[in-house]
N, C-alpha and C positions, 0 to 999 in steps of 0.2 A: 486235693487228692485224698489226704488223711481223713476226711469229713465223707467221703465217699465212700470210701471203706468203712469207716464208721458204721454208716446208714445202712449200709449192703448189710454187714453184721448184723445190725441192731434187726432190719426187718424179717432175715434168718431165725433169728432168736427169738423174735415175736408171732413168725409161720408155725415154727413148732410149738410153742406154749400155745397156742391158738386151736391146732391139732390136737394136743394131748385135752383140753378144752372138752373140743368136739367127742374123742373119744370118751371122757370120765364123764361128761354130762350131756351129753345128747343124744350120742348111737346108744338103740337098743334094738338086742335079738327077739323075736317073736314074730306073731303073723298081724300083721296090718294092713288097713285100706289103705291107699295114700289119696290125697286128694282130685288126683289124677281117674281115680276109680280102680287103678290098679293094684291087686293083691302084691305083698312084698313078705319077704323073710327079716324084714328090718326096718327101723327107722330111725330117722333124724328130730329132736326136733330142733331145731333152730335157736328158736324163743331161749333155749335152757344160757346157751350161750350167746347169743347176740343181746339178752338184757344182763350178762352177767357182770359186773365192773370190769374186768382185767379184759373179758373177754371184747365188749365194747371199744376199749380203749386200744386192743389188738386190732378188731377189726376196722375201726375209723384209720388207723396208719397204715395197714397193709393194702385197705379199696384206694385209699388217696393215692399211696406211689403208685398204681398201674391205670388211675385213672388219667387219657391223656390231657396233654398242654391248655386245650382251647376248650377244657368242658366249663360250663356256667350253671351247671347245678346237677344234681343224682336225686334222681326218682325211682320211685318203685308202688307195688302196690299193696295196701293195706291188709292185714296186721304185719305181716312175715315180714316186710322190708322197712315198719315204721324206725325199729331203734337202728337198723343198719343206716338209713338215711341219715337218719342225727348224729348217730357217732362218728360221720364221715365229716358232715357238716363241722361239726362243734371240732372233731381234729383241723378241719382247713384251716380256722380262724385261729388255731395256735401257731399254727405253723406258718402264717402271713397269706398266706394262698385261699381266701376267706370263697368257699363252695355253699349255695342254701339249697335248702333239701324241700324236695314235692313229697308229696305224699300224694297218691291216687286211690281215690274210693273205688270202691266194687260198684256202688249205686252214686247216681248222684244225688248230691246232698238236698232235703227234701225243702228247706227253706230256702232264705236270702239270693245267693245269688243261683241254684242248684248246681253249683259246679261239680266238676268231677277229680279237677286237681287242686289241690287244697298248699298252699304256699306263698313267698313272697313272688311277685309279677316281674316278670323276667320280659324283653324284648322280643316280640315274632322271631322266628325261626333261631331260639337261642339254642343252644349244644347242649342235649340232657344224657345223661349215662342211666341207665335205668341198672338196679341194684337188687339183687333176688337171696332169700339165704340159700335156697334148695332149689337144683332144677333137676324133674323127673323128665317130662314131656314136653317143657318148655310156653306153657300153654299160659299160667296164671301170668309170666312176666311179660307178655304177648301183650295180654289186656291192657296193661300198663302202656306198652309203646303204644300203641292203637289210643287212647285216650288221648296222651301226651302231643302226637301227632294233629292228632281234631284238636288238641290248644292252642296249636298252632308252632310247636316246638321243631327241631330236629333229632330225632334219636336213630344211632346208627351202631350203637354200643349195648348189649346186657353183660352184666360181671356177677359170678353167684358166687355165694362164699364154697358152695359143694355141689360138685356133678353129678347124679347119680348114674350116668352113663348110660339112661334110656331113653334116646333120640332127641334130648333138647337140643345138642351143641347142632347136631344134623337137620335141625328145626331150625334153628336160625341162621343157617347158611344158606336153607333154601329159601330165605325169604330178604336173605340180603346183607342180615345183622353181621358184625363182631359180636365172638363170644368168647367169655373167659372165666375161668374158675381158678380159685383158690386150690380148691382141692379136688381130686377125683375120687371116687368112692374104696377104689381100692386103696390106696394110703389109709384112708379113715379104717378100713376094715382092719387093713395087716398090723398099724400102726394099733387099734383096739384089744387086737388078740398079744402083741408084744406087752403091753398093760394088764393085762389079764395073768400070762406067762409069769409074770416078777412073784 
């Protein structure tokens, strides 16, 4: 029981350093495309925090606990999901619970075998989580299931580290998926401006 509480704490403590993260080096005000096409009053970028050390080693233990029981590996698609993959990975294998991570190209790879998912070889219809840092639209982490699926996998899961709350989570309901964020974009925003305030 002690150990439970522990962990509960510990990943509390790990949400918000991961937040305040997001705020200090990723959210920024100004006008932006996002990759979606869509004009924005802000952005994220990801990359700043998911290659950052502490921020890695946050996110690898915060995707593992809500990842469920029976998954055999977290994929996502290239660049945006590469270090989030790893760091999930490299936490399972501390924590005895060993997860290996796919990475999925945008193209398939122009040599050897042309694959599309790049990884150790997992069993037909094995249980993939696909792993996203940002979802706008929902649309880039799409690509990923969609690939993973013609691998011949099972994916019935996307987790993003942040929602921007413009129709992703409603994108994959209509198409079947669970979906789940870390954070919603308003925490990052209110949470940005409390930092700012000091």
């Amino acid at each position: 029981m002690t150990s439970e509480i522990k962990s509960s704490s510990d990943l509390t403590s790990l949400r918000q350093q991961l937040l305040d993260l997001f705020c200090q080096l990723a959210y920024q005000s100004g006008d932006f495309v996002l990759s979606s096409g869509q004009k924005s009053s802000y952005y994220i970028n990801g990359k700043q925090v998911t290659l950052h050390p502490e921020g890695a080693l946050a996110i690898g233990r915060l995707l593992l606990a809500m990842l469920p029981e029976d998954t055999q590996a977290v994929a996502g698609l290239t660049l945006g999901a590469d270090p989030i993959v790893s760091a999930v990975s490299v936490v399972s294998a501390l924590e005895n619970r060993p997860i290996p991570a796919l990475i999925v190209r945008k193209e398939a790879k122009g040599h050897g075998t042309k694959a599309y998912v790049e990884g150790p070889n997992l069993p037909d219809g094995a249980k993939v989580v696909v792993l996203e840092d940002v979802v706008t639209t929902g649309q880039s982490a799409m690509k990923a299931v969609e690939r993973l699926r013609q691998a011949g996998y099972t994916v019935e899961e996307v987790i993003s580290l942040v929602d921007r709350k413009q129709g992703g989570a409603e994108f994959y309901q209509s198409v079947g998926l669970k979906f789940s964020a870390v954070f919603g974009i308003e925490e990052i925003q209110s949470r940005a401006q409390e930092l700012v305030g000091r």
